[in-house]
Each structure stands twice: as C-alpha cells, then as structure tokens.
N, C-alpha and C positions, 0 to 999 in steps of 0.2 A: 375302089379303083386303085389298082398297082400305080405309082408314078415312076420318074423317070429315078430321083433321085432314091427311092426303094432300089429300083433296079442295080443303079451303080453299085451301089453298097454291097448288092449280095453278088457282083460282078468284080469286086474288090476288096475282098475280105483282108485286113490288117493293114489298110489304108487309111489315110482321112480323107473322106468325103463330106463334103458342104457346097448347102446351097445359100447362095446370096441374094435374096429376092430376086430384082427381075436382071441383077447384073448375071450370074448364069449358077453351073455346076463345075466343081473344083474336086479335082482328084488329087491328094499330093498340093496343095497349092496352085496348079497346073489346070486353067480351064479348058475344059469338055469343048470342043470344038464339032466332035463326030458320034451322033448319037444311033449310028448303024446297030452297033452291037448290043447298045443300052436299050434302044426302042424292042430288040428280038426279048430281050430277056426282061422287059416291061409284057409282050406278049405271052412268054411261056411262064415266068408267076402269074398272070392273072389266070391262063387256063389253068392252072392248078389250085388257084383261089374258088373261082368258079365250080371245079371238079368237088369242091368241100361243101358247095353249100348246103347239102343235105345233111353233114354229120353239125354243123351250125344251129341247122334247125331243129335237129334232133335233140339237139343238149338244152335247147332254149325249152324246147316242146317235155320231156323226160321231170318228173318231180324231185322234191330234194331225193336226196339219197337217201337221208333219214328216213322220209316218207318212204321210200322205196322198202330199205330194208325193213320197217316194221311191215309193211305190207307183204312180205316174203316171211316172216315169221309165224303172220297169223295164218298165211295163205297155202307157201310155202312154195318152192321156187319156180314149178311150172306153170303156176296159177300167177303168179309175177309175171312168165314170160308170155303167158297170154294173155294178161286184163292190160297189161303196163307197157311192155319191152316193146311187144307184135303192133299192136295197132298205132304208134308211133315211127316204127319201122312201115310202116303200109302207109303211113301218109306221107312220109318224104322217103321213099326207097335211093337205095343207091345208083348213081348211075354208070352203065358199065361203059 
C-alpha cells in the first residue's frame, strides 16, 4: 500500500519531507494542510505498483540464477526457455 508520505516524496524530489506520527506531514518544515495532489499521486503509484505484480511474482517464482544457468548449460538455452522461463511466464502473464 502506496502512503501518503511515499507520495510527497516522489511529489517533492530535493525536499525534506517528514512525517511526525499522528501530528501530521511536513514539506520544508511547512505542514501539509492540502492533500488534493498527494492523495492523486498516492493513486497513480499504486496503480503502477499493482501493474508490477506479475514481474514480483515472477522473480519470487524463477530459481537462482545459478540454478538457471547450469540448467542452460546442460540443457541449452531453448530447453531453459521452455522447462523454466515459459511456464513461469504462463502462470503470472503480463497484464496489458
């Protein structure tokens, strides 16, 4: 879950932002009063968060690399792209 103070940050690049428990969000010293523009770009990271989580599950799902490339060695690379690569790509496809 994107928060609010994610969002400032990547809404205020070479800023300081901080948040002070439940007293609030400070840009510059300067507390957040208007959270119009923070909450839109709370919205559009997370649908981009969400739009990843296929390549997330893929890297979790995907063996070491070790494992990989010795498997490409003895295998050789289209036989990797088919026992390893493919049927990991088939169970979290991309979404377009």
């Amino acid at each position: 879950m994107i928060t609010r103070y994610e969002a400032t940050v990547a809404l205020n690049a070479g800023k300081c932002v901080f948040q002070d428990g439940d007293i609030g969000l400070f840009i510059d010293d300067v507390k957040v009063i208007d959270f119009t523009e923070i909450d839109k770009k709370v919205l559009e990271l997370q649908a981009e968060y969400d739009a990843q989580e296929y390549a997330r599950n893929r890297k979790i799902e995907y063996p070491p690399m070790a494992d990989q490339l010795d498997y490409m060695f003895h295998n050789g690379f289209d036989k990797w792209k088919e026992d390893i690569v493919q049927p990991v790509k088939d169970k979290y496809p991309k979404s377009e």
